[in-house]
KOLTOR-647315 format. One record per residue (C-alpha): residue in three letters; y, z, x; residue number from 1. Coordinates in Angstrom, 3 decimals. Layout:
N
<res->Ala	y->Y	z->Z	x->X	n->NUM>
...
This chain:
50
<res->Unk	y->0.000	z->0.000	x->0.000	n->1>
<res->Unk	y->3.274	z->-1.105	x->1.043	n->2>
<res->Unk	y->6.620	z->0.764	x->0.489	n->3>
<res->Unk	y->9.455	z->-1.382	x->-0.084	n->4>
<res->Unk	y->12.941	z->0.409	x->0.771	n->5>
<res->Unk	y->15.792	z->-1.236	x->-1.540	n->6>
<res->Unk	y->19.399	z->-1.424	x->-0.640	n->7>
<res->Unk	y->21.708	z->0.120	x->-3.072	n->8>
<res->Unk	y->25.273	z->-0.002	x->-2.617	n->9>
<res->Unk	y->25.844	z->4.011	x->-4.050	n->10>
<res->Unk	y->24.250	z->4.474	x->-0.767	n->11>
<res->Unk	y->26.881	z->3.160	x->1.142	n->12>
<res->Unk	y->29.761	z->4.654	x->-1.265	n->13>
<res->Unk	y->28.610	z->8.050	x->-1.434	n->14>
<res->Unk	y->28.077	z->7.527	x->2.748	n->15>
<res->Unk	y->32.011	z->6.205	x->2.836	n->16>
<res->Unk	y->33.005	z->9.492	x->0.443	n->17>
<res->Unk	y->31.461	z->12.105	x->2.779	n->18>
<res->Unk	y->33.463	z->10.831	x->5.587	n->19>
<res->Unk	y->36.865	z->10.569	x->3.973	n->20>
<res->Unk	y->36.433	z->13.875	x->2.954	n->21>
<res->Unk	y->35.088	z->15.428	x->5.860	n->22>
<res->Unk	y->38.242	z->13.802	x->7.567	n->23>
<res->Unk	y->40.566	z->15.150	x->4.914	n->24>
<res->Unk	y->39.657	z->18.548	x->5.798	n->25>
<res->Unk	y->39.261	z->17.973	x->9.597	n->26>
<res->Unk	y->43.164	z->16.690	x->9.404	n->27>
<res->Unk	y->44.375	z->19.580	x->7.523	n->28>
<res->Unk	y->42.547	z->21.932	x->10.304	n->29>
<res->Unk	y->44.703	z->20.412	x->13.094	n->30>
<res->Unk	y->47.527	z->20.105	x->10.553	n->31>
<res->Unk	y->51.265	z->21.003	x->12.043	n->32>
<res->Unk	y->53.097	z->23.342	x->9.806	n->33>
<res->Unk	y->57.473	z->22.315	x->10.331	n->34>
<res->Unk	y->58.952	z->25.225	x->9.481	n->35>
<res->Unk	y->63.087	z->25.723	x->9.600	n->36>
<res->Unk	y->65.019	z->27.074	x->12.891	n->37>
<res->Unk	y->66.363	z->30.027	x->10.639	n->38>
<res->Unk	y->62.495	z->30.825	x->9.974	n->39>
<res->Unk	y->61.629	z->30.735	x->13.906	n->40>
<res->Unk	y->64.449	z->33.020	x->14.481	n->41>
<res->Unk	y->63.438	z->35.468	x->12.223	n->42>
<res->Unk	y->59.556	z->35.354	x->13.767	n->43>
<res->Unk	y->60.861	z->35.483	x->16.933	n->44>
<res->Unk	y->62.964	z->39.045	x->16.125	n->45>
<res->Unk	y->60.135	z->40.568	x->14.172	n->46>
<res->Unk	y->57.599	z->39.507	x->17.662	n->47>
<res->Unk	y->55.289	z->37.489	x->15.425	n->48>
<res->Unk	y->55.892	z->34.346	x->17.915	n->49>
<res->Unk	y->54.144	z->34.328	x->21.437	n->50>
């Protein structure tokens, strides 16, 4: 008996889903948060900045 191993597209779209969203949350790891100068000051006198 042979097995026959069919091709199905939802393969490759659930494939191309996994990846998008494992690189959606890999971006938002390495993610730069802007934050204003008046807000760095203010970390920077309460010693929350190194």
């Amino acid at each position: 008996m042979e097995k026959h191993h069919r091709f199905s597209i939802w393969y490759v779209l659930l494939g191309v889903w996994v990846v998008l969203i494992a690189q959606s949350y890999l971006s938002s790891l390495f993610a730069h948060q802007v934050i204003s100068y008046s807000q760095f000051l203010s970390l920077l006198k309460e010693s929350k900045i190194r």
